[in-house]
C-alpha positions as CSV (number, residue, x, y, z in Angstrom):
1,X,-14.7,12.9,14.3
2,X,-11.9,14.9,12.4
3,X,-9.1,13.3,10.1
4,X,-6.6,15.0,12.8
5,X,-8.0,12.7,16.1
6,X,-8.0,9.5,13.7
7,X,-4.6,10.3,12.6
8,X,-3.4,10.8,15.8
9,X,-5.1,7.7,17.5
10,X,-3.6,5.6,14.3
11,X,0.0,7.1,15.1
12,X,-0.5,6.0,18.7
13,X,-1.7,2.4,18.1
14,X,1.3,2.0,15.2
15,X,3.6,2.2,18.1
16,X,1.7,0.3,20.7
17,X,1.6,-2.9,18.6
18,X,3.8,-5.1,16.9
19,X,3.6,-5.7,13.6
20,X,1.6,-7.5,12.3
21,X,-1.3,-6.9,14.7
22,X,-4.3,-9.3,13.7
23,X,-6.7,-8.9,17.1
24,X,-5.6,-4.9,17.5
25,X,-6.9,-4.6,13.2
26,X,-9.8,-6.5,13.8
27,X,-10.7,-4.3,17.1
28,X,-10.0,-1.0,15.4
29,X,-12.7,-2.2,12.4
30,X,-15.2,-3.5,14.7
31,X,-15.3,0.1,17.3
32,X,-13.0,2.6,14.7
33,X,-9.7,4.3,15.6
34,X,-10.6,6.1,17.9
35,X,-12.4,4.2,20.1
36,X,-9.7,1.6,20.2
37,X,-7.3,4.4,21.0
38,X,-9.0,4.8,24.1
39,X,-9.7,1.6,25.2
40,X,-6.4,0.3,24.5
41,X,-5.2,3.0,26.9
42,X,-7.1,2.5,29.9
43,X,-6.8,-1.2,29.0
44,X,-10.2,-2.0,28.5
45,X,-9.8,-4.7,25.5
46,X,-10.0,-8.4,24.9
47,X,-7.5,-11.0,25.6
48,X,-6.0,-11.2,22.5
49,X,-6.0,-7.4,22.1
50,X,-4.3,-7.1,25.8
51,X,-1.4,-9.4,24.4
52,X,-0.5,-7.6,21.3
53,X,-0.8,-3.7,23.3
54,X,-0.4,-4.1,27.3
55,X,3.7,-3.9,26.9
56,X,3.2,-0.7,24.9
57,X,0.0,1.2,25.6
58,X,1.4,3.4,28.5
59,X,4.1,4.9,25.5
60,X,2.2,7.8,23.8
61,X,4.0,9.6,21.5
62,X,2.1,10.1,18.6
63,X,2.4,14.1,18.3
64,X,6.3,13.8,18.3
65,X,6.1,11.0,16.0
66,X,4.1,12.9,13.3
67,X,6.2,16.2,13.8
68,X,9.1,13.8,13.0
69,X,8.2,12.6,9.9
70,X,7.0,15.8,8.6
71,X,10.3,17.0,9.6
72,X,11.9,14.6,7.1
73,X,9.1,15.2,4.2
74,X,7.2,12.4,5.5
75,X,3.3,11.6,7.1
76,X,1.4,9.5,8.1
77,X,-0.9,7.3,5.5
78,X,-4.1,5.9,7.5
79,X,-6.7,4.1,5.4
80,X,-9.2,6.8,5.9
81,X,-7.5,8.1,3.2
82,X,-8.2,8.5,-0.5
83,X,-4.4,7.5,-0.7
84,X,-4.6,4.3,1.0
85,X,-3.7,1.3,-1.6
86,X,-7.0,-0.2,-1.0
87,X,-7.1,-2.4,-4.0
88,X,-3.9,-4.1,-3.4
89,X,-4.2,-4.8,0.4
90,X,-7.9,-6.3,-0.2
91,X,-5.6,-9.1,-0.7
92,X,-4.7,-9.4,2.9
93,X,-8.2,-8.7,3.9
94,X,-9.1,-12.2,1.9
95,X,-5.7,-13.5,3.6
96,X,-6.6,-12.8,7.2
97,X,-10.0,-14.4,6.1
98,X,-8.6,-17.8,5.8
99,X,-6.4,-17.4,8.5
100,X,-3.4,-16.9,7.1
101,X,-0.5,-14.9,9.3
102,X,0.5,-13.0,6.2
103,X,-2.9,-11.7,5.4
104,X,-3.1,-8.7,8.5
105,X,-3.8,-5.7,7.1
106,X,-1.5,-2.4,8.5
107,X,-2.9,-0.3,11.6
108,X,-1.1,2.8,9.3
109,X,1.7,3.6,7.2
110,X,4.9,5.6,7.4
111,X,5.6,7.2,4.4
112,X,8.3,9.9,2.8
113,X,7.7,11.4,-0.2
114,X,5.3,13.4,-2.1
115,X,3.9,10.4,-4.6
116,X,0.5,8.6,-4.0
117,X,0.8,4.9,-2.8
118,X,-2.8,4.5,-4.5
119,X,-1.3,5.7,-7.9
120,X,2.2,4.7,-7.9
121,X,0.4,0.8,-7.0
122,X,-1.8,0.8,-10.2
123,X,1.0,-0.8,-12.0
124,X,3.8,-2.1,-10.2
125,X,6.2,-5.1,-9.7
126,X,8.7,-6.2,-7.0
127,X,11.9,-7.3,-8.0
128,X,13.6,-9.2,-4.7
129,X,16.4,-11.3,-4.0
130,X,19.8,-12.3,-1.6
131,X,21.3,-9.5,-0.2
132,X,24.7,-11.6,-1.1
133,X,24.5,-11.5,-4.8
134,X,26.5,-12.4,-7.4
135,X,27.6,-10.1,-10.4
136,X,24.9,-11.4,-12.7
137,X,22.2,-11.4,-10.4
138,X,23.0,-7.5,-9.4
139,X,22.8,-7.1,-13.5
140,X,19.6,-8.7,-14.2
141,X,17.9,-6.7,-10.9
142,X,19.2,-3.1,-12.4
143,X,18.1,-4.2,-15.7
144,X,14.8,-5.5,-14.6
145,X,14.2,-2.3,-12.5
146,X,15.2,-0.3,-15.5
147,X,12.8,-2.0,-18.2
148,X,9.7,-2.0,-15.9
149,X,10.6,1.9,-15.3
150,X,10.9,2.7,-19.1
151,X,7.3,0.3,-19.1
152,X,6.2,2.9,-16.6
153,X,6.0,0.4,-13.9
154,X,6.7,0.8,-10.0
155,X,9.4,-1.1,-8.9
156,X,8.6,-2.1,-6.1
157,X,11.6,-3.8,-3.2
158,X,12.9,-3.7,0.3
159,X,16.1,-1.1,-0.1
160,X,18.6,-4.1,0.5
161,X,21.9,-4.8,-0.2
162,X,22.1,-6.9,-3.6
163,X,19.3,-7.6,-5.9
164,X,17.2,-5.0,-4.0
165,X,19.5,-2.1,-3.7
166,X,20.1,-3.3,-8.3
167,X,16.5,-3.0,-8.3
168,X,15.6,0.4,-7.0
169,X,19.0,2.0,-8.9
170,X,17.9,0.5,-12.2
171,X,14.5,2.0,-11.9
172,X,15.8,5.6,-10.8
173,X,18.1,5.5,-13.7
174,X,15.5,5.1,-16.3
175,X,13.7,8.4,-14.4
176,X,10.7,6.1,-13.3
177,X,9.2,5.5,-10.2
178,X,10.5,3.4,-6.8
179,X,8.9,2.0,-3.8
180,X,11.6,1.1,-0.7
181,X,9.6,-0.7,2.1
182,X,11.5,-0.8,5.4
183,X,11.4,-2.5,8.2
184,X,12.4,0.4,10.2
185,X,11.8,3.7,10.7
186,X,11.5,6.3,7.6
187,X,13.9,8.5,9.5
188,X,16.5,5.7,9.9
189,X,19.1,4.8,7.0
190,X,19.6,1.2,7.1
191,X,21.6,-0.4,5.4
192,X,23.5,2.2,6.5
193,X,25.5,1.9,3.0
194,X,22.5,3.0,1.4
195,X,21.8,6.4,2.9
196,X,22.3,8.2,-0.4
197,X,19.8,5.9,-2.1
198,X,17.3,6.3,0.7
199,X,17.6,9.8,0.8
200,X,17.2,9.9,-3.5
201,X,13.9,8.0,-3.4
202,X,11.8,10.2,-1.6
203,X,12.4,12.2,-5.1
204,X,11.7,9.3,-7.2
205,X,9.2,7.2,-5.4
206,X,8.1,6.5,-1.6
207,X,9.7,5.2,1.2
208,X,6.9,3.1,3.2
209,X,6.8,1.5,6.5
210,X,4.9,0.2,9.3
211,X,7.3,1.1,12.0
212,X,7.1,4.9,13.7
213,X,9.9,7.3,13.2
214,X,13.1,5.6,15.2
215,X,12.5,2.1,14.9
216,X,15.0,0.4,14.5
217,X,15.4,-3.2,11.9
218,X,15.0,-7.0,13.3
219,X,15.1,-9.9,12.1
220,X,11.5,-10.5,12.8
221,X,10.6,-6.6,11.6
222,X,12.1,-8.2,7.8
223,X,9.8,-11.3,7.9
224,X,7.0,-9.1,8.6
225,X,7.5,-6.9,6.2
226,X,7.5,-8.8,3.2
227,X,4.1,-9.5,2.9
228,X,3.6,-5.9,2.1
229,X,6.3,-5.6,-0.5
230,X,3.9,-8.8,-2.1
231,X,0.5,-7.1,-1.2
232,X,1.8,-3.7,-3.2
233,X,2.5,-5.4,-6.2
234,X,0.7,-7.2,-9.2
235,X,3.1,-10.1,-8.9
236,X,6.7,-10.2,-7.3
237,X,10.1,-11.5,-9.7
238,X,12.9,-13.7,-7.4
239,X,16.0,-12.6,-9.4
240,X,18.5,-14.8,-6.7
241,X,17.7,-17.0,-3.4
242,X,19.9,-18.9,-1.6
243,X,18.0,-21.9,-0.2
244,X,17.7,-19.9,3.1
245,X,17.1,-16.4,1.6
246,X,14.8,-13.9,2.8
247,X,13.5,-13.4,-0.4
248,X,12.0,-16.4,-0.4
249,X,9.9,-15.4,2.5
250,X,8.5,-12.5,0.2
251,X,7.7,-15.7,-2.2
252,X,5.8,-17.3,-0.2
253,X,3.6,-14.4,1.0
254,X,3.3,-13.7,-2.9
255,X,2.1,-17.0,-3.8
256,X,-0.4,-17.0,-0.3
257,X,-2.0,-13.3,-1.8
258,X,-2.6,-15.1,-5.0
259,X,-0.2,-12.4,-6.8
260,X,2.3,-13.7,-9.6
261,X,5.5,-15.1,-8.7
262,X,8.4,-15.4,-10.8
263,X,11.7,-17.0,-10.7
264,X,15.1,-16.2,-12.8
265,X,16.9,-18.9,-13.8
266,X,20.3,-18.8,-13.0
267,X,23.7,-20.9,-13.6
268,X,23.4,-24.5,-12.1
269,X,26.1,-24.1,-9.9
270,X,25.2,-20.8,-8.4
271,X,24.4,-21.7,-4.6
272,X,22.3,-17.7,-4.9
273,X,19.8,-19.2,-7.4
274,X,19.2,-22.6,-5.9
275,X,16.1,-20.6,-3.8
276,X,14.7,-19.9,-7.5
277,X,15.5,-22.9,-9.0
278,X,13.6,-24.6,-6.3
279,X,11.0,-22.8,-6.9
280,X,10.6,-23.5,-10.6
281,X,11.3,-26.8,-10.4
282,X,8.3,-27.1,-7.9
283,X,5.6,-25.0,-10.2
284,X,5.1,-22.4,-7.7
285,X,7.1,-19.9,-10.1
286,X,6.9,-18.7,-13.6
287,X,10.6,-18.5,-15.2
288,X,11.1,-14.8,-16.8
289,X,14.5,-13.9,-18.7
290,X,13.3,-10.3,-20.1
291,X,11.4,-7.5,-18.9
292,X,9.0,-8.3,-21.8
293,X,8.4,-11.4,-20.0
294,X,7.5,-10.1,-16.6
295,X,4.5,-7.6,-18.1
296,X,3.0,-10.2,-20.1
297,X,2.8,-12.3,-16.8
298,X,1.3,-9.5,-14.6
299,X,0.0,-6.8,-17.4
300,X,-3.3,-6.5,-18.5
301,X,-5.1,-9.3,-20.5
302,X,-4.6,-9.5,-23.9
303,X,-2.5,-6.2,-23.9
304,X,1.0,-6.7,-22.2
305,X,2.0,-9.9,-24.3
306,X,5.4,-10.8,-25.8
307,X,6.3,-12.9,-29.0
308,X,8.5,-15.8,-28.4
309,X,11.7,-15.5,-29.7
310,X,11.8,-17.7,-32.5
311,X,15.2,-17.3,-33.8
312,X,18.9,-17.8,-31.9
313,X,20.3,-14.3,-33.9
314,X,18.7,-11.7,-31.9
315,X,19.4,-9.2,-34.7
316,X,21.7,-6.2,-34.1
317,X,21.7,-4.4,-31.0
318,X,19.7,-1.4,-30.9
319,X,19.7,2.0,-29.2
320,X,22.4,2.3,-26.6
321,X,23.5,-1.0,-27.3
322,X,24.0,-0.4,-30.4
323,X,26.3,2.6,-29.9
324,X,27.9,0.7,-26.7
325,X,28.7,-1.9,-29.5
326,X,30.2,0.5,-32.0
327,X,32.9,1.8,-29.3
328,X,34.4,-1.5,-28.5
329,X,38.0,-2.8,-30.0
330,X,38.4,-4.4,-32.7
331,X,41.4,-6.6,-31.9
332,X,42.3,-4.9,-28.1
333,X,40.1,-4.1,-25.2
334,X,38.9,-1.2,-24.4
335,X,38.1,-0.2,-20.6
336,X,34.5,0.8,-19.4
337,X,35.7,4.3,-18.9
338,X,37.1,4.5,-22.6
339,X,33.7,3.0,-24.1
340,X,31.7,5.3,-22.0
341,X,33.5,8.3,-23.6
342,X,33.3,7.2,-27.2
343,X,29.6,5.8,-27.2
344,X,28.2,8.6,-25.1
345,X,26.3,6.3,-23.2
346,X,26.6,7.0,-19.2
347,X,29.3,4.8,-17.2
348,X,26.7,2.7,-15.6
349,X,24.5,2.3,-18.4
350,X,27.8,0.6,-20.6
351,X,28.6,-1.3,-17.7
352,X,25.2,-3.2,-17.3
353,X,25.0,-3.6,-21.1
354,X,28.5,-5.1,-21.8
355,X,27.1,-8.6,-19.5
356,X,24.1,-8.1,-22.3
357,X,26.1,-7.8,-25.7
358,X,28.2,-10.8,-24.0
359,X,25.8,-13.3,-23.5
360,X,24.6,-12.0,-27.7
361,X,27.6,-13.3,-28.6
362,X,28.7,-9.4,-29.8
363,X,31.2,-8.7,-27.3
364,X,34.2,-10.3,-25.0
365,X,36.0,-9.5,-22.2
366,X,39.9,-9.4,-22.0
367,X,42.9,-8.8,-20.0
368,X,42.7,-5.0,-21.3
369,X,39.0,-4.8,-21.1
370,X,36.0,-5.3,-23.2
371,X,36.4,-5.6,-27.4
372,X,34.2,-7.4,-30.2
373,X,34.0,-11.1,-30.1
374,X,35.5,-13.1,-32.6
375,X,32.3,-15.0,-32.9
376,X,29.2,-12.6,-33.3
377,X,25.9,-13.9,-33.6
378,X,24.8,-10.8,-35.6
379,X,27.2,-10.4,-38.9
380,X,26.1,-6.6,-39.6
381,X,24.5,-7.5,-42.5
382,X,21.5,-5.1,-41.8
């Protein structure tokens, strides 16, 4: 049997089913790709197999579909390769053995770019969260994805609007790595907004799906796949969640994996962090406030640990914070544009560490822009 006839029966049987597929997985195991391919065809399969495949099994396209994605830079991942992430997805094999929905393993995956999914895996992190975000939750996602980047770990999220959208940006910033999982096509830009990020992280990263070329998003497509934004990552971080978010789908599917969750606390009243305050408050999440934090909690034992802070004065600000610092007003604002300009420090870079040096005490904003506080925690005496 050549990799070519189980790629193609694989590209056929990722269209025929819906997502996730438990009976058409367990067939394809039991007889191989191949086999299934054939039977689902004629028709000559199980019950439960019929259910998931009759609607679709006359629609064989899997020559155009493959010509399509390598149109776009893209191919087909099949877990007969050495590529396949087989480490992390054992956890839905261990899923689907106790029954649990989110534990089906993928027929195949889309993918676009020219990174290995087994090696961008080894280390990586999802960083998730409402697509309606506030300004501080958008801040703490880009930093997040920035910090695990330097750290030289995959961010891994869902090419959202919001956190996720923060997420990927901070982590392409920082010249690390990215992986978008869609619940469309690889060949379809949606959020439509986002087409120049989608189209950038092909360079920077993967984008992975489930769903052939031209597939377009549903609701239920989202839901589905979460559980492999989990699966793909050591342990997943909620930045915001509205009590009805979608992000707290990917929660749950992280907690049932047995991965690492984590929750950022957020200000009482914010209605977009009640989804992580809930799920502090009910122990299924660890709260992280740093990037230090969220290694120690996945990283490897006894390696990736963090000192408490001990002390309220953080010190002074260092590195591009410190020069960010240096280029503020002393008695007027300045604007983000003028502090970019004198600090050297790129326009978004200033802008996602003014919230920082704000919250340090060292900075304040004003009607004319952003300028030393009155009140500094750290007196300059070093």
């Amino acid at each position: 049997m050549s990799t070519d006839e189980v790629r193609l029966a694989r590209a056929y049987l990722s269209r025929v089913a819906e997502p996730p597929a438990a009976a058409l997985v367990g067939f394809i195991a039991e007889v191989g790709p191949v086999r299934a391919a054939e039977l689902v065809r004629s028709g000559d399969v199980s019950g439960a197999v019929d259910r998931e495949t009759s609607a679709r099994r006359a629609v064989d396209q899997a020559e155009r579909d493959l010509e399509v994605a390598a149109g776009i830079g893209g191919r087909l991942l099949v877990p007969e390769d050495d590529e396949w992430p087989r480490w992390p997805f054992n956890a839905l094999s261990i899923a689907a053995a106790n029954g649990l929905r989110c534990g089906v393993e993928p027929v195949a995956l889309w993918v676009r770019g020219e990174f290995s999914l087994a090696s961008l895996t080894e280390r990586a992190v999802a960083v998730v969260g409402s697509r309606a975000s506030s300004g501080y939750g958008q801040h703490v996602a880009g930093e997040f994805g920035f910090g695990l980047a330097e750290a030289g770990v995959t961010v891994v999220s869902g090419a959202a609007y919001g956190i996720d959208g923060a997420a990927h940006r901070g982590a392409m910033t920082a010249g690390g790595l990215t992986i978008a999982v869609l619940a469309c096509g690889v060949d379809v830009a949606y959020p439509a907004g986002h087409r120049a990020l989608l189209e950038r992280i092909p360079s920077q990263g993967l984008l992975v799906s489930e769903y052939p070329p031209a597939h377009t998003p549903a609701r239920h497509r989202f839901i589905t796949r979460n559980r492999l934004i989990a699966a793909l990552a050591e342990g997943t971080v909620v930045v915001e969640a509205g009590q009805r978010s979608g992000a707290k789908n990917t929660a749950a599917s992280t907690a049932a994996l047995g991965r690492v969750l984590m929750a950022v606390p957020g200000p009482i009243t914010s209605a977009s962090s009640s989804g992580c305050h809930e799920l502090l408050r009910s122990g299924s999440a660890l709260p992280v406030t740093g990037v230090a934090e969220i290694i120690e909690s996945t990283g490897r034992l006894g390696v990736d640990l963090v000192e408490a802070n001990r002390k309220l004065d953080t010190g002074p600000p260092q590195g591009d914070a410190m020069r960010v610092f240096e280029a503020l007003g002393l008695s007027s604002g300045h604007s983000t544009d003028m502090i970019s300009v004198e600090s050297g420090v790129e326009l978004q870079r200033v802008r996602a560490l003014l919230p920082q040096l704000e919250l340090a005490g060292l900075a304040e904003r004003v009607e004319t822009g952003w300028k030393r506080s009155q009140v500094e925690s750290w007196r300059g005496d070093t």
